[in-house]
PyMOL Python script that loads the backbone (N, CA, C, O; Angstrom):
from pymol import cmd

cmd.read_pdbstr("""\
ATOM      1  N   UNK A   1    -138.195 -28.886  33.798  1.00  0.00           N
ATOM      2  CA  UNK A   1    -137.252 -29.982  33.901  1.00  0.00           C
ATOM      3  C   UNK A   1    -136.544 -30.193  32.570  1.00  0.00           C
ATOM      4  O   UNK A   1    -135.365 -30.541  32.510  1.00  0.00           O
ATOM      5  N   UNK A   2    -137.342 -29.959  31.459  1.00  0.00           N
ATOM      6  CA  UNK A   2    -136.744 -30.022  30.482  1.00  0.00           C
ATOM      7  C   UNK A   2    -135.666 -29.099  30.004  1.00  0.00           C
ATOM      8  O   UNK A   2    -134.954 -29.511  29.088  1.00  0.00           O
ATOM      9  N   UNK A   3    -135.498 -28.173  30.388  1.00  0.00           N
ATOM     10  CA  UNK A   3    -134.885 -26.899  30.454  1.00  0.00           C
ATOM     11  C   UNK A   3    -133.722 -26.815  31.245  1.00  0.00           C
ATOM     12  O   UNK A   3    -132.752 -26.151  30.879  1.00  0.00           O
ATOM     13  N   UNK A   4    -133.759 -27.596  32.564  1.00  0.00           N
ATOM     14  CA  UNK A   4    -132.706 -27.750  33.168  1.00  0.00           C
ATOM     15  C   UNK A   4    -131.616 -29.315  32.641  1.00  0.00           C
ATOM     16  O   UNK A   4    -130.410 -29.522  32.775  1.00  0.00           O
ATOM     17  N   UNK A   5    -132.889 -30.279  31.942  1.00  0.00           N
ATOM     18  CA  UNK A   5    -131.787 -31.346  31.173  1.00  0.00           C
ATOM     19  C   UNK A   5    -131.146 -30.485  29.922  1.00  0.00           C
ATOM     20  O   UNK A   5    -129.986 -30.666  29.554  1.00  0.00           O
ATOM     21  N   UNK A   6    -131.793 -29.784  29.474  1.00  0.00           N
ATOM     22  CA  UNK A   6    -130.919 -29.512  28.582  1.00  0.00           C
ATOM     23  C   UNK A   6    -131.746 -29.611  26.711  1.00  0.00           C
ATOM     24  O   UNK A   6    -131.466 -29.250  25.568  1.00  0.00           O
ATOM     25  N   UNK A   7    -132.682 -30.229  27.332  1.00  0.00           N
ATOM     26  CA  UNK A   7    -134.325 -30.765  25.687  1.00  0.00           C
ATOM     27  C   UNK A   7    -134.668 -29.797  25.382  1.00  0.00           C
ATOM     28  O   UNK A   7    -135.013 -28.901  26.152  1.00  0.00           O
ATOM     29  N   UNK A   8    -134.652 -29.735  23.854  1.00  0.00           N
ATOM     30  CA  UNK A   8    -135.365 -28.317  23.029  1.00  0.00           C
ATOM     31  C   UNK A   8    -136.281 -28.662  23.722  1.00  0.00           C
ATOM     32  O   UNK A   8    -136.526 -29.818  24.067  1.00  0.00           O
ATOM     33  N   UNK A   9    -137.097 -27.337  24.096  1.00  0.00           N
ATOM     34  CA  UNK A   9    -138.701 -27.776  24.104  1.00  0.00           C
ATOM     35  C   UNK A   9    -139.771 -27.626  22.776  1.00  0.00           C
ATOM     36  O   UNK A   9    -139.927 -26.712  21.966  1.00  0.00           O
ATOM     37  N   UNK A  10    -140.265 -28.618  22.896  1.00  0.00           N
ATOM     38  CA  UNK A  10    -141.314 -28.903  22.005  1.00  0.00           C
ATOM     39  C   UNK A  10    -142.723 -27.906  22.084  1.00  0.00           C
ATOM     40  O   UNK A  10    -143.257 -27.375  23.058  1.00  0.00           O
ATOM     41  N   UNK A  11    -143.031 -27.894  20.825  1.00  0.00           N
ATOM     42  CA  UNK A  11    -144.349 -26.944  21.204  1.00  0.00           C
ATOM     43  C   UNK A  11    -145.764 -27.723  21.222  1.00  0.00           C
ATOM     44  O   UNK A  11    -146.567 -27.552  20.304  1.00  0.00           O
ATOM     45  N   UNK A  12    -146.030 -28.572  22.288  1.00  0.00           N
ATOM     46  CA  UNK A  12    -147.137 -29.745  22.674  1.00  0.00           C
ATOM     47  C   UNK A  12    -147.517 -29.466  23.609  1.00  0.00           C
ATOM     48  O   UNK A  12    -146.663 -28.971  24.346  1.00  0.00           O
ATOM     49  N   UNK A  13    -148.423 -29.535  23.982  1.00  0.00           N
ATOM     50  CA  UNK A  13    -149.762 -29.415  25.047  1.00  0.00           C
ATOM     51  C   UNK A  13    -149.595 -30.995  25.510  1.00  0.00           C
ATOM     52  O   UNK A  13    -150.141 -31.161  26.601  1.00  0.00           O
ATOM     53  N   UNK A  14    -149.248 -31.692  25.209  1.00  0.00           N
ATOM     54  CA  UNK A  14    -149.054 -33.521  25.825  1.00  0.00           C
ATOM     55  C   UNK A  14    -148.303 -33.367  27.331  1.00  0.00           C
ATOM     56  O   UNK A  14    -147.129 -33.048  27.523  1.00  0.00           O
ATOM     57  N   UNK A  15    -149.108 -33.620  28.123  1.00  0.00           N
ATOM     58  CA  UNK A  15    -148.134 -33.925  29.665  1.00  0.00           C
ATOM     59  C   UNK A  15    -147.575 -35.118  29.030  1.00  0.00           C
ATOM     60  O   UNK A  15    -146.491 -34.819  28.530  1.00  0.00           O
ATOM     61  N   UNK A  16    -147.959 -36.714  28.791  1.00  0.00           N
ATOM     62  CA  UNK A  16    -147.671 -37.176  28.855  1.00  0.00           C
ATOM     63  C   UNK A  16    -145.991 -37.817  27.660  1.00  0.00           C
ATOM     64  O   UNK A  16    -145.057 -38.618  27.642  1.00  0.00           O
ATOM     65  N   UNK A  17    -146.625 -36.749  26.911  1.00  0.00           N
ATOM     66  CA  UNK A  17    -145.038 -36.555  25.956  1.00  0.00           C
ATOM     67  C   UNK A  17    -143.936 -35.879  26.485  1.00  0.00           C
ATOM     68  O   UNK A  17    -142.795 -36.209  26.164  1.00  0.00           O
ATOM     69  N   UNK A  18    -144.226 -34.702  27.491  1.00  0.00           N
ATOM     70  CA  UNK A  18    -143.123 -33.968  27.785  1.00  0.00           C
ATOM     71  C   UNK A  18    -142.651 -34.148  28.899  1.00  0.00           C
ATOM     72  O   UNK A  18    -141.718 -33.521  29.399  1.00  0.00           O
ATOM     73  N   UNK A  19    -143.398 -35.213  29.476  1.00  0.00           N
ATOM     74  CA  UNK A  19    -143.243 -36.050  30.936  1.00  0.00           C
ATOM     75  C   UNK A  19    -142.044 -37.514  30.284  1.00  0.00           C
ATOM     76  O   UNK A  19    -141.013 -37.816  30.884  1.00  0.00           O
ATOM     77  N   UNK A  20    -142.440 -38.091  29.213  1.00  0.00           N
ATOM     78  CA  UNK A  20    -141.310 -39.088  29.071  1.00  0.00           C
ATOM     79  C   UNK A  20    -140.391 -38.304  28.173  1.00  0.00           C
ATOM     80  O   UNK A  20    -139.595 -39.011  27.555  1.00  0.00           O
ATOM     81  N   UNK A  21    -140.309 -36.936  27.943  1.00  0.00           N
ATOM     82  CA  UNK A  21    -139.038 -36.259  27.273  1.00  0.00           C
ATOM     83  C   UNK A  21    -137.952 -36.085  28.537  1.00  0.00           C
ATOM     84  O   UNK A  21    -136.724 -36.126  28.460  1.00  0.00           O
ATOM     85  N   UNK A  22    -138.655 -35.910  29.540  1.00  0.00           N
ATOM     86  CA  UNK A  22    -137.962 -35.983  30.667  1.00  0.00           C
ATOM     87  C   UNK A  22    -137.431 -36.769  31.597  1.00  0.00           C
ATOM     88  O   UNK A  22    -136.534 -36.327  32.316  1.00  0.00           O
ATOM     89  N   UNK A  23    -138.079 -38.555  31.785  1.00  0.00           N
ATOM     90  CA  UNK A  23    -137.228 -39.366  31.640  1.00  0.00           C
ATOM     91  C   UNK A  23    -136.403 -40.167  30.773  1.00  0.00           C
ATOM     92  O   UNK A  23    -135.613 -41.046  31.118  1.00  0.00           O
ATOM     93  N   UNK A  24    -136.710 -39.711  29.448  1.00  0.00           N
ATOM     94  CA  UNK A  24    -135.536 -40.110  28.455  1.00  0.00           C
ATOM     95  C   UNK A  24    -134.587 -39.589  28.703  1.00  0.00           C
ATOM     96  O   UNK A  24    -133.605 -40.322  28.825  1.00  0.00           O
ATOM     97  N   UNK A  25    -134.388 -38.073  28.904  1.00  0.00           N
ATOM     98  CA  UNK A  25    -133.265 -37.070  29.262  1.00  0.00           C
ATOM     99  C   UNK A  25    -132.407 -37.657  30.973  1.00  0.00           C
ATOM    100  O   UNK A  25    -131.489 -37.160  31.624  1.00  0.00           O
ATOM    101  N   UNK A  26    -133.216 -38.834  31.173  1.00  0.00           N
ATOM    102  CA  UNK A  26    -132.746 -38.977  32.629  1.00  0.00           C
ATOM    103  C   UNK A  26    -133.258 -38.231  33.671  1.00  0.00           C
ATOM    104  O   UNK A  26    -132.692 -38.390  34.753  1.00  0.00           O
ATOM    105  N   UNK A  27    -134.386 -37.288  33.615  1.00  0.00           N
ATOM    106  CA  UNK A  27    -135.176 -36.920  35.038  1.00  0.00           C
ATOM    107  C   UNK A  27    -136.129 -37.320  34.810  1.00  0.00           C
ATOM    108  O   UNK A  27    -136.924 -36.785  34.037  1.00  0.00           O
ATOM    109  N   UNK A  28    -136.387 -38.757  35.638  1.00  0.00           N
ATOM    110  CA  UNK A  28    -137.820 -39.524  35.735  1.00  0.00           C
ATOM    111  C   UNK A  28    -138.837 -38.414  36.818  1.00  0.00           C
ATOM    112  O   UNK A  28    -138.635 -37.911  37.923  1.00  0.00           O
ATOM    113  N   UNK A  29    -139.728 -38.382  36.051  1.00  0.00           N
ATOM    114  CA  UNK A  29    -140.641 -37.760  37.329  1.00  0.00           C
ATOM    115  C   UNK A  29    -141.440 -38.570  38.338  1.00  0.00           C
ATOM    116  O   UNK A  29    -142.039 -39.569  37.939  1.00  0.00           O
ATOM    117  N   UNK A  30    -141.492 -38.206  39.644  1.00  0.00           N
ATOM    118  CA  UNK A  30    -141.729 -39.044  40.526  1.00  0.00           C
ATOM    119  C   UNK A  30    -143.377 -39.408  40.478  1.00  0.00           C
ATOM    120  O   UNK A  30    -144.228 -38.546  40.257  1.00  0.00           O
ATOM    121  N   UNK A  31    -143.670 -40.771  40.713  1.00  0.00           N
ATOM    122  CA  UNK A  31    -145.121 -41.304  40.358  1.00  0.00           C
ATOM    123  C   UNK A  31    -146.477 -40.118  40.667  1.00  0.00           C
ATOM    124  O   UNK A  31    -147.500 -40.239  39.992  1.00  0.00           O
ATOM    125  N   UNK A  32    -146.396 -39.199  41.533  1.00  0.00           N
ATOM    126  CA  UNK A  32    -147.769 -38.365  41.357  1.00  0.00           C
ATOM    127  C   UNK A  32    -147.404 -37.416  40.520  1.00  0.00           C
ATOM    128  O   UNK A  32    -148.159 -36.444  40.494  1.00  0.00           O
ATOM    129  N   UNK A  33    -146.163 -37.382  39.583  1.00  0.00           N
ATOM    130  CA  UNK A  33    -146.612 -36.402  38.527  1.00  0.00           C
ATOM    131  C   UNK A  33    -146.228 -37.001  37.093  1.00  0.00           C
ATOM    132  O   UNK A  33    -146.235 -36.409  36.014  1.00  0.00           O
ATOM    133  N   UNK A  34    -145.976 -38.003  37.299  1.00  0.00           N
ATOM    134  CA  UNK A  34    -145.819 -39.223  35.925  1.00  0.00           C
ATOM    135  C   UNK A  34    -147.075 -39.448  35.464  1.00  0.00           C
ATOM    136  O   UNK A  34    -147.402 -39.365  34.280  1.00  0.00           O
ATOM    137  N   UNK A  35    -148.060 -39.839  36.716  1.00  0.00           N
ATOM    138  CA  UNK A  35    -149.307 -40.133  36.236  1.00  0.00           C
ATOM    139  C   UNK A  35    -150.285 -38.206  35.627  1.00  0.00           C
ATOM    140  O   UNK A  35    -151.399 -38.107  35.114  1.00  0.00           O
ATOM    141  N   UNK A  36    -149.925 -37.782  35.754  1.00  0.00           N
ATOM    142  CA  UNK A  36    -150.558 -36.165  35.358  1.00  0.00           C
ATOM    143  C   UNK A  36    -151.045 -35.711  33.770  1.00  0.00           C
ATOM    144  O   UNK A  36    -151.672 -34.776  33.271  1.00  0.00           O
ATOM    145  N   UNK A  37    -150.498 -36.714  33.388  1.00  0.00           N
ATOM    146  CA  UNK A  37    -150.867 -36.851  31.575  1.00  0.00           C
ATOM    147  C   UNK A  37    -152.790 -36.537  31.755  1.00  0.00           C
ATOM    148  O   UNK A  37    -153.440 -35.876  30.945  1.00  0.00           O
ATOM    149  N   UNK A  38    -153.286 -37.114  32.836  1.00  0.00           N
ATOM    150  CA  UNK A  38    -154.681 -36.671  32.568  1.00  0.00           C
ATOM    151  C   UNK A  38    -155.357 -35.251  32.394  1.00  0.00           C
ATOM    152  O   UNK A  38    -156.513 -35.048  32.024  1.00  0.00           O
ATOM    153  N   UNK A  39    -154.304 -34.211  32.773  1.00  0.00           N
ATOM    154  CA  UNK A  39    -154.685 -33.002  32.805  1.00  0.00           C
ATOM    155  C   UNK A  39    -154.800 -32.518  31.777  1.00  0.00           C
ATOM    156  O   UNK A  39    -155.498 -31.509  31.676  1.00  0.00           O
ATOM    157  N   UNK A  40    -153.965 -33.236  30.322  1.00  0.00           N
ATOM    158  CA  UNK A  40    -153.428 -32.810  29.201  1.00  0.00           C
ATOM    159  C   UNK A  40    -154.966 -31.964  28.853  1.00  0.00           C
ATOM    160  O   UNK A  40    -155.032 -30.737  28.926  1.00  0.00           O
ATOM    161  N   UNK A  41    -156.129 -32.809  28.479  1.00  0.00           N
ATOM    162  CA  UNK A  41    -157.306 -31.867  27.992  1.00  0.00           C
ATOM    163  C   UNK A  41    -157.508 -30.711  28.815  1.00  0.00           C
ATOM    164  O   UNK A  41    -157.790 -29.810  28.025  1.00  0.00           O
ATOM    165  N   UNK A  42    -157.512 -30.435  29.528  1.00  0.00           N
ATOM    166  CA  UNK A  42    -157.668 -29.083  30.636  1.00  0.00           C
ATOM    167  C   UNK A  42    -156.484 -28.163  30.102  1.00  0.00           C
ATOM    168  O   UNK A  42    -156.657 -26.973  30.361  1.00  0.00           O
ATOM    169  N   UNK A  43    -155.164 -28.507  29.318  1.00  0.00           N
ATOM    170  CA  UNK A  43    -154.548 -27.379  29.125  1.00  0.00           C
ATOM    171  C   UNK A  43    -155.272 -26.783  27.940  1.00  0.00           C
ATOM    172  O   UNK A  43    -155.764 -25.661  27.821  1.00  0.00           O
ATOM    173  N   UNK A  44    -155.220 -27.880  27.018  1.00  0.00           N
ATOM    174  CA  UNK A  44    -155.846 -27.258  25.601  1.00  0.00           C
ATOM    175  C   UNK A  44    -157.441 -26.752  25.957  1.00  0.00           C
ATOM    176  O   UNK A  44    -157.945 -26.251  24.952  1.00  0.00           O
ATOM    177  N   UNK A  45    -158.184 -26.756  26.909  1.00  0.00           N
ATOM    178  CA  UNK A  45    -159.304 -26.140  27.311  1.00  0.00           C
ATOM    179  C   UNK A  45    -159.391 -24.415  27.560  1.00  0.00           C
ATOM    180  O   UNK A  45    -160.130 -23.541  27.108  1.00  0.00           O
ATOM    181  N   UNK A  46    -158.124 -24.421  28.614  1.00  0.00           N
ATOM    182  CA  UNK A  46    -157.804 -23.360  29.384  1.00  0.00           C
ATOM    183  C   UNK A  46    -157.499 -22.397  28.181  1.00  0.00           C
ATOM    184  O   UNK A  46    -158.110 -21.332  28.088  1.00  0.00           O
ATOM    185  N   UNK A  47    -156.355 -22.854  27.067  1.00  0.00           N
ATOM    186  CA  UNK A  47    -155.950 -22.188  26.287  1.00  0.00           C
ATOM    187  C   UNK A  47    -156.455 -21.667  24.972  1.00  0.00           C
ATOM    188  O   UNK A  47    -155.954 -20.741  24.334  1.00  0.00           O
ATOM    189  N   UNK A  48    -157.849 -22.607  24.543  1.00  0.00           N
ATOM    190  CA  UNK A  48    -158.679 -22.684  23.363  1.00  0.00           C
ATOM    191  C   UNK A  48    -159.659 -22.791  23.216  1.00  0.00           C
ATOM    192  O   UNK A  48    -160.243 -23.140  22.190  1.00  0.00           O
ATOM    193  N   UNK A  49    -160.340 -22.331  24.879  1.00  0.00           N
ATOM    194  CA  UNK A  49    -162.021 -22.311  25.547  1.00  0.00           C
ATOM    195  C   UNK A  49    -162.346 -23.211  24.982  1.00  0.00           C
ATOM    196  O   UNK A  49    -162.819 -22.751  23.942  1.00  0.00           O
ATOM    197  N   UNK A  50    -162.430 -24.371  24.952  1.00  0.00           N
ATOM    198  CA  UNK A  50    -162.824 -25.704  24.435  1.00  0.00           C
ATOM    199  C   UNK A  50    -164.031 -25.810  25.795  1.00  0.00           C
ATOM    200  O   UNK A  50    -164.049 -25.057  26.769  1.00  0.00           O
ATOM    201  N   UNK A  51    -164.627 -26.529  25.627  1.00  0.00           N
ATOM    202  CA  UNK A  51    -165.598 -27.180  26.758  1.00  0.00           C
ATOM    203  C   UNK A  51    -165.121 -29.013  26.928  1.00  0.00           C
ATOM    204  O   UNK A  51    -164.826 -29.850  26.076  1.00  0.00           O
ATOM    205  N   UNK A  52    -165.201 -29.066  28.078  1.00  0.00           N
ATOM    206  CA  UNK A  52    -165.274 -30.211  28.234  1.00  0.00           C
ATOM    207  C   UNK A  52    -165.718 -30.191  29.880  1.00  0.00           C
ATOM    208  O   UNK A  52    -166.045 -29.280  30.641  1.00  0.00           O
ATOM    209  N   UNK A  53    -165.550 -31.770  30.049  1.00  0.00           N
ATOM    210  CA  UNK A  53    -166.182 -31.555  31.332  1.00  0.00           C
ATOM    211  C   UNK A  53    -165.067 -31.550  32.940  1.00  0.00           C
ATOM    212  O   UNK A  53    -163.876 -31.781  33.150  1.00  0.00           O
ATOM    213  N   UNK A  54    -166.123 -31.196  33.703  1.00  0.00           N
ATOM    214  CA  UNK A  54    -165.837 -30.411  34.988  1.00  0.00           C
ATOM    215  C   UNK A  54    -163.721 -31.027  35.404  1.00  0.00           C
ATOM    216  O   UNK A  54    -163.190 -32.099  35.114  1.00  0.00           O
ATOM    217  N   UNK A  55    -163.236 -30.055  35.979  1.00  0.00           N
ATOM    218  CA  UNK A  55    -161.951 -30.352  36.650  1.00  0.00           C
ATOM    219  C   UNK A  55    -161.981 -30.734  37.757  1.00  0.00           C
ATOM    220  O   UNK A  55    -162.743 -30.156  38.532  1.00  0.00           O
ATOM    221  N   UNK A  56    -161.139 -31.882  38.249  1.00  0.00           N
ATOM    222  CA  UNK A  56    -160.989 -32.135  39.698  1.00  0.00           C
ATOM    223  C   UNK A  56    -160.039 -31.135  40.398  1.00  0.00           C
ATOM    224  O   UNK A  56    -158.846 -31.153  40.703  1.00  0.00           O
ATOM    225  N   UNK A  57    -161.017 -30.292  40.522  1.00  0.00           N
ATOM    226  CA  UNK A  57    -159.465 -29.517  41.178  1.00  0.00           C
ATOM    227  C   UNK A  57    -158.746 -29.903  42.194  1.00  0.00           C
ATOM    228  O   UNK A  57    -157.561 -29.569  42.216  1.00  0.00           O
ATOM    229  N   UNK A  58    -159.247 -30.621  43.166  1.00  0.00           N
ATOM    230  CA  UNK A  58    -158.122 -30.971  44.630  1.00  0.00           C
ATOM    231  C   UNK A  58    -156.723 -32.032  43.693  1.00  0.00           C
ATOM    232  O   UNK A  58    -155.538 -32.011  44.024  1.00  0.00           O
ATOM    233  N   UNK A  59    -157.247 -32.787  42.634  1.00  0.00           N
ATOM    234  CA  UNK A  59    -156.744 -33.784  41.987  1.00  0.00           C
ATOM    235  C   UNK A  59    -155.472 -32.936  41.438  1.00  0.00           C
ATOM    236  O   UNK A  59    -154.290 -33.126  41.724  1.00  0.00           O
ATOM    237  N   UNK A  60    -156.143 -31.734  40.384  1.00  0.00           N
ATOM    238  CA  UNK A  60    -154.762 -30.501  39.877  1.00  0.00           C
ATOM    239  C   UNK A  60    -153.964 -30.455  40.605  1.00  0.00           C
ATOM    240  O   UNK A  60    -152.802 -30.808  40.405  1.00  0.00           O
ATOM    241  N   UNK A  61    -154.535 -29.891  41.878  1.00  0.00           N
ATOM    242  CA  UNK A  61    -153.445 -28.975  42.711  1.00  0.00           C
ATOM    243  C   UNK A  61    -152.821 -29.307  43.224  1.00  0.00           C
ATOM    244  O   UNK A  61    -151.994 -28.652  43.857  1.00  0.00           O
ATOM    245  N   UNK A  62    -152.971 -30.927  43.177  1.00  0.00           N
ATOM    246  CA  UNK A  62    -152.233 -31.776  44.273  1.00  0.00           C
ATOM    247  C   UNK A  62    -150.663 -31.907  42.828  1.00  0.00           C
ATOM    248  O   UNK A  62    -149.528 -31.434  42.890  1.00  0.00           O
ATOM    249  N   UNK A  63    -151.242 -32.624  41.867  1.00  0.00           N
ATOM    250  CA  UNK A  63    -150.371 -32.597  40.647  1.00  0.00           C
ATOM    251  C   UNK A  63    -149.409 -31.839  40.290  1.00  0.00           C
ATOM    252  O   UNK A  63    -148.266 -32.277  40.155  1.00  0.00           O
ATOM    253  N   UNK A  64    -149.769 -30.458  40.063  1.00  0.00           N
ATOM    254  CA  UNK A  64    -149.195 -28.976  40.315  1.00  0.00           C
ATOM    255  C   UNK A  64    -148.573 -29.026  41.294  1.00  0.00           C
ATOM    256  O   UNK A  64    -147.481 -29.037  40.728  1.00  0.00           O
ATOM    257  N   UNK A  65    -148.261 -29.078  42.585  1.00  0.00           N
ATOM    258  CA  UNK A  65    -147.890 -29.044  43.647  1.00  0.00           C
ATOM    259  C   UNK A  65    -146.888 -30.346  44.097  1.00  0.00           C
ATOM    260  O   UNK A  65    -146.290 -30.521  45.158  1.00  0.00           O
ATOM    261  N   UNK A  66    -146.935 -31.122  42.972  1.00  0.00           N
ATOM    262  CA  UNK A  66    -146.177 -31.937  43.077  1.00  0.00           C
ATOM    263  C   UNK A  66    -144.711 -32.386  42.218  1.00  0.00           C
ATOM    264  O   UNK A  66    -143.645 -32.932  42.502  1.00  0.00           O
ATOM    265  N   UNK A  67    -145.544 -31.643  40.680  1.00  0.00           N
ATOM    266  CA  UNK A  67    -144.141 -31.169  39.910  1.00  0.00           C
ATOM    267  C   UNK A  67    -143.517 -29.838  40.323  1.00  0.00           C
ATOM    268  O   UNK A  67    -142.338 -29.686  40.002  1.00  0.00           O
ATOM    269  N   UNK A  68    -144.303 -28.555  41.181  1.00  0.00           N
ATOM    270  CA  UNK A  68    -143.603 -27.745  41.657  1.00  0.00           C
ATOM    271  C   UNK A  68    -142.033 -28.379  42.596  1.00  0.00           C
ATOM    272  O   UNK A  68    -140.811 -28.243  42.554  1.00  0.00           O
ATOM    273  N   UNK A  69    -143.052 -29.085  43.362  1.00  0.00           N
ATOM    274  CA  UNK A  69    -141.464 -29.638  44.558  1.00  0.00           C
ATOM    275  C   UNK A  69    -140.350 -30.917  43.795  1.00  0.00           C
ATOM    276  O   UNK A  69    -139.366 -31.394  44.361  1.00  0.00           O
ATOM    277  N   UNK A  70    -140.779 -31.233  42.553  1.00  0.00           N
ATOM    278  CA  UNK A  70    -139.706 -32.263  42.325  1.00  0.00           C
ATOM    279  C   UNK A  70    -138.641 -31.486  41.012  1.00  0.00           C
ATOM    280  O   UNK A  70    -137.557 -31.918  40.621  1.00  0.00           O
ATOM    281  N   UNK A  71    -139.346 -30.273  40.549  1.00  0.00           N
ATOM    282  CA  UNK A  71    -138.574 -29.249  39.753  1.00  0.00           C
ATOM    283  C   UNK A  71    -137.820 -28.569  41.193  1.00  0.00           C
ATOM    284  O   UNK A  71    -136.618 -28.760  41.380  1.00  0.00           O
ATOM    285  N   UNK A  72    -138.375 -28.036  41.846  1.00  0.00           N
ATOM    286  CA  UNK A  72    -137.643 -27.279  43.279  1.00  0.00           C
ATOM    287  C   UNK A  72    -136.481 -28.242  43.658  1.00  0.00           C
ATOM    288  O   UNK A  72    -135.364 -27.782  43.426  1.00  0.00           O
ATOM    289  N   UNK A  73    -136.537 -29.731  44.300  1.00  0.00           N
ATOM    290  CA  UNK A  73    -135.546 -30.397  44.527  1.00  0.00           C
ATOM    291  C   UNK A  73    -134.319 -30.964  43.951  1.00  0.00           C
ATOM    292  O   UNK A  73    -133.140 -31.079  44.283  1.00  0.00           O
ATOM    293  N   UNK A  74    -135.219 -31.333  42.758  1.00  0.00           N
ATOM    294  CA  UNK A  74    -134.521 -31.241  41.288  1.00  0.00           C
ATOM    295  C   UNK A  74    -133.332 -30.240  41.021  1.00  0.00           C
ATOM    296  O   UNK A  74    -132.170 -30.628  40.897  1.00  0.00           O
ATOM    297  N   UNK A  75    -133.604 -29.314  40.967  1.00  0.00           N
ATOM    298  CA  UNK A  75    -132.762 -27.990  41.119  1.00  0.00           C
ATOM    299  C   UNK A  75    -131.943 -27.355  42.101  1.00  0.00           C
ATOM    300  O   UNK A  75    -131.043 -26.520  42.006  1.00  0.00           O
ATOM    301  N   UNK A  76    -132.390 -27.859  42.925  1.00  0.00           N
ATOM    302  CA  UNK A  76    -131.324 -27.462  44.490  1.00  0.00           C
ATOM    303  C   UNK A  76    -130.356 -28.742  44.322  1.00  0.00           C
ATOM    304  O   UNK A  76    -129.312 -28.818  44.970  1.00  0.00           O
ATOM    305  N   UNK A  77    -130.678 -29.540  43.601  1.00  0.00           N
ATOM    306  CA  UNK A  77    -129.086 -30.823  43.673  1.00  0.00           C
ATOM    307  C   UNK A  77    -128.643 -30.618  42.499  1.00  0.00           C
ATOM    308  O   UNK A  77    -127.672 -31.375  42.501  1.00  0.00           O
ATOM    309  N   UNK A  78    -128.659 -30.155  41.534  1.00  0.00           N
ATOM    310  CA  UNK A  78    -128.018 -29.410  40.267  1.00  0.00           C
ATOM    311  C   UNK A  78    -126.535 -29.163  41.119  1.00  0.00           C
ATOM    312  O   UNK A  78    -125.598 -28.583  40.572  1.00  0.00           O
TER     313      UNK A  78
END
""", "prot")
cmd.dss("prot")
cmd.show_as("cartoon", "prot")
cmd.util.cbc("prot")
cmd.orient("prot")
C-alpha cells in the first residue's frame, strides 16, 4: 500500500508504523488489519530466530488474508 501511495519505504519491522504510514498517505487500512500491529514480534522472530511464544495462527491468516484483499481492492480502483 505504501508503494502504491507513493511512501519511501522504511526499513522497520513495525506493522503498526507502516500501518499509520499508510493512513497518513490517505489509505486507512480497514479495522482487521489496522489492528495487526500484534504480529509485529513474529516478524522479527521469523527473520532473527528469536524465540518467543507460540503464534495464533487462525488469528495470522485471517490478518494476512485480510491486508491481501484490501491491497487487491485497493488496487483494482487505482
Amino acid at each position: 500500500m505504501l508503494v502504491l501511495a507513493g511512501v519511501p519505504l522504511p526499513h522497520i519491522h513495525d506493522l503498526e508504523r507502516l500501518l499509520s504510514l499508510s493512513a497518513d498517505a490517505g489509505w486507512p487500512p480497514p479495522p482487521e488489519v489496522a489492528d495487526a500491529g500484534w504480529l509485529t514480534p513474529w516478524g522479527v522472530q521469523f527473520r532473527y530466530d528469536e524465540v518467543i511464544e507460540a503464534l495464533d495462527e487462525p488469528a495470522a491468516l485471517a490478518a494476512a488474508d485480510a491486508a491481501v484483499r484490501w491491497a487487491l481492492e485497493t488496487s483494482n480502483n487505482i
